[in-house]
N, C-alpha and C positions, 0 to 999 in steps of 0.2 A: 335673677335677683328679685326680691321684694321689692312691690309697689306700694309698698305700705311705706307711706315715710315715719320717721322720728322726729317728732317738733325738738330742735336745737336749741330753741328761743330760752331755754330754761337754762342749758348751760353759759350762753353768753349771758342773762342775766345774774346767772351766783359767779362768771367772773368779773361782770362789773362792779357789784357787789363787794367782792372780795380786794379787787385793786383800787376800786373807789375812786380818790381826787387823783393818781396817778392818770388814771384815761382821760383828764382834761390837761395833763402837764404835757404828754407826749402827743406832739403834732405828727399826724399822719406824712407828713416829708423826710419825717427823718425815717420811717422805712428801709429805704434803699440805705443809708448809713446801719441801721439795726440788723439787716441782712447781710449789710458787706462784714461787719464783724464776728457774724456768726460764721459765715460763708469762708472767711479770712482764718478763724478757727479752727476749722474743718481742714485748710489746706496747710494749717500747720504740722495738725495731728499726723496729715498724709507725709510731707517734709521730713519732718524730725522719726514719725514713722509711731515711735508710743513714747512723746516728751514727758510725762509723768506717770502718777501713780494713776490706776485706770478711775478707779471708783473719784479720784480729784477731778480727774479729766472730764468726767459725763456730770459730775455738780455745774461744773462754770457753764458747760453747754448747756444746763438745763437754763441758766441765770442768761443767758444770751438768748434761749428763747422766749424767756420773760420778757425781755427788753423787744424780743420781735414782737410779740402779740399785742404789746403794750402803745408800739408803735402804729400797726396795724388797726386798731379798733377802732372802729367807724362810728361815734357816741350817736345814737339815736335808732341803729339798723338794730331791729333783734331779731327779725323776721326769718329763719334759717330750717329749710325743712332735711333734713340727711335720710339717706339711704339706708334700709334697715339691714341689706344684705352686708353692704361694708361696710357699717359698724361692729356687726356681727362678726365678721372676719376676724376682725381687727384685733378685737376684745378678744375672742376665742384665741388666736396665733397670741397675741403679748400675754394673756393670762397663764399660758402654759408654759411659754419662758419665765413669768415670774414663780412657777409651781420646779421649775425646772432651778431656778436661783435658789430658792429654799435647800437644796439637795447639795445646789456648790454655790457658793455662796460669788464667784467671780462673775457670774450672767445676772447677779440683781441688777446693778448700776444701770446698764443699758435697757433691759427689761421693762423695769421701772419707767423708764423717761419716756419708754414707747409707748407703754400703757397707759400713763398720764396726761402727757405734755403735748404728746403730737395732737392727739386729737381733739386739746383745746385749738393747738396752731390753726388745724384744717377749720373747725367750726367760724373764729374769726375771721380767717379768709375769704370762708363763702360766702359771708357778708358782705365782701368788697365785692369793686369793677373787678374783675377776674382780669383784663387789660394791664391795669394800674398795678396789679398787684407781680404779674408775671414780668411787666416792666421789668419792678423793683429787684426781682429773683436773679434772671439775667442781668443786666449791669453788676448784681452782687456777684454772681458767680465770673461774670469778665475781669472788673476791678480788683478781686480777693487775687486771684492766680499771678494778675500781671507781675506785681513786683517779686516776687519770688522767680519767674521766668528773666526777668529785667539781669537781676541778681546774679544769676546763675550763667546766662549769655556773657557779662560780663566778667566775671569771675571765673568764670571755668569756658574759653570758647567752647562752643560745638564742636562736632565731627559726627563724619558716620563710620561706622564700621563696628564690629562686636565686642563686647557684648552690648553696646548701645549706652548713647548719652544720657546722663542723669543727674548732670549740671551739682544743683549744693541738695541734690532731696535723695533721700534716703537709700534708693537706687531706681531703676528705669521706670521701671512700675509704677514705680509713684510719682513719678514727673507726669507717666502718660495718662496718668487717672489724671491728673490736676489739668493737663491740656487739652483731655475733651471735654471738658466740662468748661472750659474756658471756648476753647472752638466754635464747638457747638450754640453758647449762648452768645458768642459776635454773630456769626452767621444768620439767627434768629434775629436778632436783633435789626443784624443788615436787610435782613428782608423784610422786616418791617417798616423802616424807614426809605424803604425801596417802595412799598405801596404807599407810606406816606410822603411822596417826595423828596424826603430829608437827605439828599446825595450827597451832601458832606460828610453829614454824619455815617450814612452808609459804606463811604469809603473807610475812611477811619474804622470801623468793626470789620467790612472785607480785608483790612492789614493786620490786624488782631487777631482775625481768626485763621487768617494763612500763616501766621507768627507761629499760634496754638499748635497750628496743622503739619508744619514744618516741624518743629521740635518734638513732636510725635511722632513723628515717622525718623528722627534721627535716635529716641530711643529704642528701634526696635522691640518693640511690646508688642506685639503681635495678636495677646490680647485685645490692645484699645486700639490696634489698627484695624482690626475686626469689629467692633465694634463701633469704629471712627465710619467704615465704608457704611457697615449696617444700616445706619443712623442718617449717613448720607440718602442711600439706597431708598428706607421705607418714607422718610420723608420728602423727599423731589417728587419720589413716586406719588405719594397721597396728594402732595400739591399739584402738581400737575395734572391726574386725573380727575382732582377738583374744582382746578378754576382756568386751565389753559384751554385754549379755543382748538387747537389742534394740538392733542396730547400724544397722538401716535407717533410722531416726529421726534417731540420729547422724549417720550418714552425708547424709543430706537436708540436716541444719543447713550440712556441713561445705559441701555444695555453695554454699549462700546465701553462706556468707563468703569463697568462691572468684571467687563472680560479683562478690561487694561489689570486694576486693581488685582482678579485673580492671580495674574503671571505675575505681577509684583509679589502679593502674599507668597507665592511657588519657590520664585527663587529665595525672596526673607526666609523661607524656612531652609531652602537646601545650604543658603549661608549658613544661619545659625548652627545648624544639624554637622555641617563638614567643620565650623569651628569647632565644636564643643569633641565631636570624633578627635580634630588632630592635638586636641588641650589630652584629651584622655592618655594617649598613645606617648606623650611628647611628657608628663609625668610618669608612665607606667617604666619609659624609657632612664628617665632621671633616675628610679626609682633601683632599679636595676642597675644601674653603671654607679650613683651613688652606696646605695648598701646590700646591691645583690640580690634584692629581690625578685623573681621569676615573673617574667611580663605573659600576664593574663588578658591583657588587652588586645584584644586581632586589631591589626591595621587599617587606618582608617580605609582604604579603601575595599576591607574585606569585612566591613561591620554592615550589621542588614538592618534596612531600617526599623524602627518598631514604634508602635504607641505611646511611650514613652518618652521616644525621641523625639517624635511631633507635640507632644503638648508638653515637652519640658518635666516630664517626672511625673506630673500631675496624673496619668491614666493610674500609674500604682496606684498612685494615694488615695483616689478615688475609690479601686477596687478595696482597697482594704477598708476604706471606711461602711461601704455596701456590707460589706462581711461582718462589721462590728455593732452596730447599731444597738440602740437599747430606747427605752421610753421618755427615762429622765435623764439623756445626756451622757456626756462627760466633763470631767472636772476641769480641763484645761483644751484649749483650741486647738494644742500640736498634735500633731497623730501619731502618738507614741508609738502605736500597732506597725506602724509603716518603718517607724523609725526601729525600730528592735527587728524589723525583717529584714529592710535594706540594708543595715548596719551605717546610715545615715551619719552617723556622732554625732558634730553639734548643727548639723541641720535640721532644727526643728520645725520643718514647715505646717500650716495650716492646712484649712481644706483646698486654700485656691479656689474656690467656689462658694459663693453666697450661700446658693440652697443645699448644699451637700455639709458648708457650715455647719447652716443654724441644724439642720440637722443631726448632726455629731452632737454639737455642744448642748443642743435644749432637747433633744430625743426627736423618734420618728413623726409624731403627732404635729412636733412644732413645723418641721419639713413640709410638711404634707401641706399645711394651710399657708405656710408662705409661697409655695407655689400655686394654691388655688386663689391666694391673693390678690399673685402678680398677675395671673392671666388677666381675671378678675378687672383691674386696673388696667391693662394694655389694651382691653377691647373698650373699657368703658372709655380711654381717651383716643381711643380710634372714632367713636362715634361723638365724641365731644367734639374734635377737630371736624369732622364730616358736619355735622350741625352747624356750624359757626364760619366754616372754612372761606365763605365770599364775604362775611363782618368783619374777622379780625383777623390779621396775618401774624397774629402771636397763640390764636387756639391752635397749634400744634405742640406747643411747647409741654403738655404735659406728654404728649406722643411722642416727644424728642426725649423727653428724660428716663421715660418707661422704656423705651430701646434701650438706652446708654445703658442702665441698671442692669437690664436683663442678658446685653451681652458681653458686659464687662464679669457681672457677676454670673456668669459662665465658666471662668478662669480665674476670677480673684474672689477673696469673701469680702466683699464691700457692703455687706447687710450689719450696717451700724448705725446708732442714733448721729454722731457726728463724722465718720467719715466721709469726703467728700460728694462722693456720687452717690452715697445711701442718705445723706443730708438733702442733699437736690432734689433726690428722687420722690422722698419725706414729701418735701414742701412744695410740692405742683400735686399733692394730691388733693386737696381743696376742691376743685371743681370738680372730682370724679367721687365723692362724696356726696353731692346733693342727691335727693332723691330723684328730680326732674331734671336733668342734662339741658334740656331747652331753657328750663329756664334760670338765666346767669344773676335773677336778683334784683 
């Protein structure tokens, strides 16, 4: 990366400028309110799955991040030096999805607000306590999820079994995007108030975050249970290797509940995999005894397993998108090429992947820089948290979000201005934007 910074101080002055007597109306407390409603947004969008028309949907978010920044702004800070490498990124990957929107006109909306908005969001931020602010982020992301979880407990009990619980939201997938994101920010939080004394409050987010934790593991998503352990995994580990007196002991336990974890994930999938077999067999059978149609299905227990099977369909889709690629995109998220091969009908699925995504939709160029982004990002809050890690027991939180994103969005395209975990992921990048990591301001 460049060590050359970018004086910021220009941008936070043309938006004081521009919002004028609003940044003495909006008290920096109502924050965590300006976040819970964006955050509460986001985990609608994920719920209801696409509540409206898209280009409506990315206006009101852009007007929610107004009201964050609005809230945010520190009147007096303008002092703000950023990073020339991720700017650089930044600009380069959104410009080319907006070059890419020009072509189909459905990738502007979001393009846009990436190009714009965030990186006034991050510029504000870095102006703040990076503490006060990541506070706010977490309690936003605990608060938004609960009632919807609340909702859904009660209205729909739980259970486990396949294809997995998915209460009042859209289906499994989408409850377990909304419960690590929920999980993960009580957890953080608990450990926070675990360094600062606060054991009530500690406890209270250790019940919220095994609430999240539970309900995630009764959706079988297999995805965000992957991503739930991950998360677990690189962060105990970085913490403990940073601040525990004897970390080898720790680290020994961390191993045990890796291995546990594995033979969990093993049998989740040999479930899912022997359901989805006897579902096949058990229609092929209907199929035939109702209208005679000849069962082309082998038996489940004569079915061999394949790529497919383990990642739920996804390895095709994948492939086929590696085969279709082009510069500026395509015109629609579904992967029609997949769906005209498998003979799919009206299962129109996406990439199931963030970077394999934005890839498809805005071309290869845009791929290519969202993944040297994310690295980009995941090492820069690796060494933020390592900098900070005996100050503040909340500098991991951008390290906790840059997992979540990267192994959620493995398996699902969560690379959106407002969907939940690409909102999150968005908004702790503030502190891996300065140009100086040491120094928080």
């Amino acid at each position: 990366m460049s060590k050359k910074p970018v004086d910021g101080s220009g941008i936070l002055k043309w938006y004081d400028q521009m919002t004028g007597i609003f940044n003495e109306i909006f008290d920096s407390r109502l924050l965590t309110v300006a976040l819970l409603a964006l955050e509460g947004y986001c985990v609608l969008f994920t719920q209801r799955k696409f509540p409206m028309r898209w280009m409506i949907f990315v206006l009101f978010g852009m007007i929610l991040l107004l009201f964050v920044t609005l809230s945010a702004r520190t009147p007096g800070r303008a002092k703000v030096h950023l990073s020339k490498g991720m700017m650089g990124l930044w600009f380069a990957l959104h410009g080319v999805m907006v070059i890419s929107g020009l072509f189909y006109q459905d990738w502007l909306p979001e393009s846009v607000s990436l190009l714009v908005c965030y990186p006034v969001i991050f510029t504000v931020f870095a102006s703040r306590n990076d503490d006060e602010t990541f506070r706010a982020i977490l309690r936003a992301c605990l608060f938004s999820v609960m009632p919807f979880l609340a909702v859904s407990w009660i209205t729909k009990p739980p259970y486990y079994g396949y294809p997995g619980y998915l209460g009042i939201f859209y289906d499994a997938n989408c409850l377990a995007m909304c419960c690590i994101v929920m999980s993960a920010a009580a957890f953080l939080l608990a450990y926070a108030d675990f360094c600062e004394k606060h054991y009530l409050r500690m406890a209270l987010c250790i019940l919220a975050g095994i609430w999240a934790a539970v309900t995630l593991v009764l959706s079988m998503s297999r995805a965000c249970l992957l991503a739930f352990g991950g998360v677990a995994v690189i962060l105990t580990a970085s913490i403990v290797a940073g601040t525990a007196k004897h970390p080898r002991r720790w680290l020994a336990m961390l191993a045990v509940l890796i291995v546990v974890g594995l033979v969990f994930g093993v049998k989740l999938t040999r479930d899912k995999v022997r359901e989805a077999y006897e579902e096949d067999y058990a229609l092929a059978v209907y199929n035939h005894e109702t209208y005679g149609n000849p069962i082309t299905v082998p038996k489940p227990e004569e079915r061999k397993l394949s790529m497919d099977d383990l990642t739920s369909d996804r390895w095709g889709i994948w492939t086929v998108i590696l085969n279709n690629l082009t510069l500026n995109g395509h015109e629609t998220s579904v992967i029609r090429e997949w769906v005209a091969m498998d003979g799919a009908g009206d299962r129109h699925f996406n990439a199931h992947n963030a970077f394999l995504g934005v890839t498809y939709n805005n071309g290869i160029i845009a791929g290519i820089l969202l993944v040297i982004y994310t690295i980009v990002a995941f090492v820069r809050s690796f060494k933020y948290y390592w900098i900070y890690r005996t100050e503040s027991p909340l500098a991991c939180t951008p390290l906790a979000f840059c997992t979540v994103f990267i192994l959620v969005g493995m398996f699902e395209s969560v690379y959106a201005p407002f969907s939940v975990i690409g909102c999150t992921f968005l908004l702790v990048q503030a502190p891996l934007w300065r140009a100086d990591l040491a120094n928080r301001g």
